[in-house]
N, C-alpha and C positions, 0 to 999 in steps of 0.2 A: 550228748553222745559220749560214751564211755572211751576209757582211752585202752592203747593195744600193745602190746609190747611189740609187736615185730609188723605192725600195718599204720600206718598216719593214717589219717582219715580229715576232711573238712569238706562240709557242704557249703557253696558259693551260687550263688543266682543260679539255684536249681538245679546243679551241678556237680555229683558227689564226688570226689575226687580219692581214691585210693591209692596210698602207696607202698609199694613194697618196700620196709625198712631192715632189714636184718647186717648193714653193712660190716660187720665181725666174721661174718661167715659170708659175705660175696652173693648176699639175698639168698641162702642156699633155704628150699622147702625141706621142713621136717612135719611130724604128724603136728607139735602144735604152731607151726605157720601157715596147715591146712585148718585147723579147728579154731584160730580165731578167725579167718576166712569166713568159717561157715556163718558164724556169731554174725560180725558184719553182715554177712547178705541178710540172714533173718533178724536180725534186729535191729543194725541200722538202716538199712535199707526195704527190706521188703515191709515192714513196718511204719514206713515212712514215703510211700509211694505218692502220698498228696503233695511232698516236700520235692521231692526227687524226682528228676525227667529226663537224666544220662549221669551213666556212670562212665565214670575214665578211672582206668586199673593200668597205673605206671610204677614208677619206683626214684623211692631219693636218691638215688642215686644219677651222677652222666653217664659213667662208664659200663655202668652191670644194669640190665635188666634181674638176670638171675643166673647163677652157672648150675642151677636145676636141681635134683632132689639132693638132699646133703649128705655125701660121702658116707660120714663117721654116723651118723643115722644109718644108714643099709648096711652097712657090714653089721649090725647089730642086732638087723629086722630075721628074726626066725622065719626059717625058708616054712614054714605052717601057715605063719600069718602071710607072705604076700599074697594071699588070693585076696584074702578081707580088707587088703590096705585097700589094691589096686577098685575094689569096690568102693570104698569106702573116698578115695579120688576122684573117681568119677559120677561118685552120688552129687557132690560140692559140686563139679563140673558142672555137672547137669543143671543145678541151680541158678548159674551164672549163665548157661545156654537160654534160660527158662524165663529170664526176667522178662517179665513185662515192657522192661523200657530199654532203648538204645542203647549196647555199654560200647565201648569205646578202646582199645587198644592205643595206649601212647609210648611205644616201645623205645627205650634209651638204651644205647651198648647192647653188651652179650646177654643174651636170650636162648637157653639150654632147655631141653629135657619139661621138664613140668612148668616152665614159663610159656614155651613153645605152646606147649599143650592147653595151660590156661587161656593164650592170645587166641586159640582156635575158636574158642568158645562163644568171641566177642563175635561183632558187628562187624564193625570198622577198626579197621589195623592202619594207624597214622604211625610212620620209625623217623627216627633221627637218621643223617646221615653215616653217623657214627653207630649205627644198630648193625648187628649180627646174629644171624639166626641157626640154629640146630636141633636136632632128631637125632642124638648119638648114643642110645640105649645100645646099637648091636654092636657099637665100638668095644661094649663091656660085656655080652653076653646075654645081652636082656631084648624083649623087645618094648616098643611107646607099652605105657601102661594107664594113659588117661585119656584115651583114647584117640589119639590121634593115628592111629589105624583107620578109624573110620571118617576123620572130619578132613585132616590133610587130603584125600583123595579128594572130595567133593569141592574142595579150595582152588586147587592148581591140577589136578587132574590125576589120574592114576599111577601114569608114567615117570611124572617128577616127582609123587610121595614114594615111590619106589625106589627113586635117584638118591633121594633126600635120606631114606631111612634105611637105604642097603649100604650104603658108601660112610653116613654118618658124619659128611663132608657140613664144614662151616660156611655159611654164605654170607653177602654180605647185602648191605640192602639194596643197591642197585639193581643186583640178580633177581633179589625177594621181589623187587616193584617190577621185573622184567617178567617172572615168572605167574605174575597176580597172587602171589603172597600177601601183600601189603597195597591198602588201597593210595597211600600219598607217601611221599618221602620229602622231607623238608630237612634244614639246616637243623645243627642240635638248639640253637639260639630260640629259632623260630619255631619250634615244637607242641610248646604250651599255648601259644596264641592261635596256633592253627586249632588246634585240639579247639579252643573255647570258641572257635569261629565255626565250625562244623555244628560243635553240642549246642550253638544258638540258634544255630537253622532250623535244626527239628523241635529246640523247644518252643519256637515260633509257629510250627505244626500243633494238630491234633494228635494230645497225646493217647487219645482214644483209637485215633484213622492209622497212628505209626502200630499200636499194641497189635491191632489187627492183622495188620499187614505182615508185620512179623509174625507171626503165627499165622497166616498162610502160607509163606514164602517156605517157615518152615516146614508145612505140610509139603510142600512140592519139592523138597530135596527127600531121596529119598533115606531112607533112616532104617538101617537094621540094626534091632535091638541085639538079636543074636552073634550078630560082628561082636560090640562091645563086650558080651559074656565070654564070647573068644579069644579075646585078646586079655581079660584077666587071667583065664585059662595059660593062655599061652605066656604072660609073665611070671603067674605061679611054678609054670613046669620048667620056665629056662631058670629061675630065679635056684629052685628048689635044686638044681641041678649041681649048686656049688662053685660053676664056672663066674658068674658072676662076683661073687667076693671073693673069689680068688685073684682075679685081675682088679677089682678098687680094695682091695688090702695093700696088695705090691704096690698100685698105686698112691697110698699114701704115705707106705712107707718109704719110695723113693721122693715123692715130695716135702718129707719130715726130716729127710738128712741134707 
């Protein structure tokens, strides 16, 4: 397996293991900490489906999951291109919705914006005590832009991805496992071992009986393709608008003094 500059990666008794590594920047997502993403899924992994029977997608870090797409990244992005990024997110997304086998959310600390949105994608959302979760696009003028318009509702319901992503409010994980966010919450200590004690039950399954199943389950949610075309719509149009780098410009520059 090739190595990444901002993902660790090692496979263990069937069990690929991903982690978000960019600790300089607070795991912040930029375009290429989505495009070695992609790599890994098509070449370590979907490439390797004989080897591989769950994925878990955490981060070295305790404290940060991710504080979400990177700042000095977006004030940079030409209001032209966010239609093609916000596709171009949710293409990868979609990959990671799409796999064949179990992935796994092992979420540690704060968890923002495009992490948020990556966890939606999984299976199973296992947090640390010490995990925090957020949807605070319209804190800055923006709205989700990987879709969590359409996956947050089918999660915890209509009414609290409304809560969640009109207020922009931090939760924390008790809430998340109160609200059916997150399927277990454990101690931060005890995090990894749960994770490996879950990913062994199903590799003990059919990994042929689980493929299926998931791919019915997801035929039975239901899925508008047209939501998501709207909601890159509607990030290009708040994006293009200006209001957004206008509020994380001042925002950095109050944090740089």
């Amino acid at each position: 397996m090739a190595d990444y500059k901002y993902w660790l990666i090692k496979l263990e008794n069937k069990i690929f293991w991903l982690y978000l590594n960019r600790p300089d920047k607070k795991n912040a997502f930029d375009l290429n900490v989505f495009d070695e993403l992609e790599r890994i899924l098509e070449e370590d992994i979907k490439q390797n489906l004989g080897e591989v029977r769950v994925l878990v997608i955490t981060t070295s870090l305790d404290e940060i999951f991710t504080v979400g797409l990177d700042i000095k990244w977006l004030v940079t992005l030409e209001e032209s291109e966010a239609g093609d990024m916000t596709r171009h997110l949710q293409k990868i997304y979609k990959m990671v919705e799409n796999l064949p086998i179990p992935v796994i959310s092992a979420i540690k600390g704060l968890n923002l914006t495009a992490g948020f949105e990556l966890m939606l994608c999984t299976d199973i959302i296992i947090a640390a005590d010490n995990a925090k979760f957020g949807q605070v696009e319209t804190k800055w003028g923006m709205t989700p832009a990987a879709g969590s318009t359409q996956r947050l509702l089918r999660l915890i319901g209509p009414s609290k991805a409304k809560d969640l992503i009109f207020t922009s409010r931090i939760i924390n994980a008790e809430e998340a496992l109160k609200i059916g966010l997150i399927n277990e919450l454990v101690p931060l200590r005890d995090l990894e071992t749960k994770v490996k004690e879950v990913a062994n039950m199903m590799i003990k399954n059919s990994g042929k009986a689980i493929t299926l199943s998931k791919q019915l389950i997801k035929m039975g949610i239901y899925s508008n393709e047209e939501g998501f075309q709207m909601e890159c719509n509607a990030f290009h149009e708040r994006f293009s608008s200006g209001e957004p780098k206008k509020k994380l410009t001042n925002f950095l520059k109050r944090s740089e003094t």
